[in-house]
C-alpha positions, 0 to 999 in steps of 0.5 A: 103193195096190194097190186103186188099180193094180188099178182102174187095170188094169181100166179099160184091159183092160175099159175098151177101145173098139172100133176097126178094125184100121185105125185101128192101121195093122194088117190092113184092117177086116174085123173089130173090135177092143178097145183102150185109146188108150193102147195104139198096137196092136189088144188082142184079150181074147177070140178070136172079136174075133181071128177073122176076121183067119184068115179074109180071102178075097182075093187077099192073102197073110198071114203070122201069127206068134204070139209073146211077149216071154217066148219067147226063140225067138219074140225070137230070130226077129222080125228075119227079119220085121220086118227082111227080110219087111216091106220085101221084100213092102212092094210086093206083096199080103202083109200080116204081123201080129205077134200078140203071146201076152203075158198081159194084165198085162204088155201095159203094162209089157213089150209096149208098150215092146219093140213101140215100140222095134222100131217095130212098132205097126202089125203087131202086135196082142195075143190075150189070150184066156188059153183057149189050149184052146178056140181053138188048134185054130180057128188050125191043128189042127196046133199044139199051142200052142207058140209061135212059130207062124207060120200062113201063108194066101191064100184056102183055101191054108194053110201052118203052121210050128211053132218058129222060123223057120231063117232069111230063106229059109225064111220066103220059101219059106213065103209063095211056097208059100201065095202060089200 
């Protein structure tokens, strides 16, 4: 039997087809993705498929937070994001993407239902590049992999805030200062 839930999780993590973030209802197409049908959001099993999702260059404002259902303060601050950010910029050139840090086993079991019960299929994805060492840098070289993290940009315009958010007005004043 546990042979037979190994094989199984196999298949979903290295098992995965490519699909546009937009197929999700994520960040547009400008990059790929890995995801199993059965997961309702982008998977990213390794960095460089996440990538470019740092490096839109348009007129666009995009706020990034890293996370995990594990991280009580990441839980703690998700409200200010999906409860305020998103309806506040729903008319405006900002789009927010939720990136979950869960390990990979726990995708199905924990992410997935704590994603649909918030209904926030559509701005998060999963990073489950393990290799925290070799691409948190790439990200911002002022985290030092604490999450949550949030990497905020429009073009070359960067912005970065390292634990959890303070409240609403703090993340407002966050994207206004990288949306210049």
């Amino acid at each position: 039997m546990k042979i037979i839930i190994q094989l199984a999780l196999a298949a979903v993590f290295f098992g995965c087809s490519a699909k546009s973030p937009d197929t999700v209802g994520t960040i547009p197409a400008e990059g790929t993705s890995a995801t199993q049908d059965s997961i309702p959001f982008p998977v990213y099993m390794g960095f460089s498929e996440f990538e470019p999702l740092l490096h839109f260059s348009n007129d666009t404002t995009y706020v990034i937070n890293f996370w995990a259902t594990w991280c009580k303060p990441c839980v703690a601050e998700l409200p200010i994001f999906y409860e305020k950010l998103i309806p506040a910029v729903a008319d405006k050139p900002v789009k927010v993407l939720l990136v979950s840090m869960d390990f990979p086993k726990d995708i199905q079991k924990k992410l997935i239902p704590f994603v649909a019960e918030r209904r926030l299929e559509k701005y998060v994805v999963a990073l489950g590049d393990l290799d925290y060492n070799s691409w948190i840098d790439k990200v911002s070289t002022e985290w030092d992999g604490a999450i949550p993290f949030t990497l905020i940009y429009k073009k070359e315009k960067r912005v970065v805030k390292s634990g959890e958010m303070a409240n609403y007005e703090e993340l407002e004043q966050l994207v206004g200062e990288a949306s210049k």
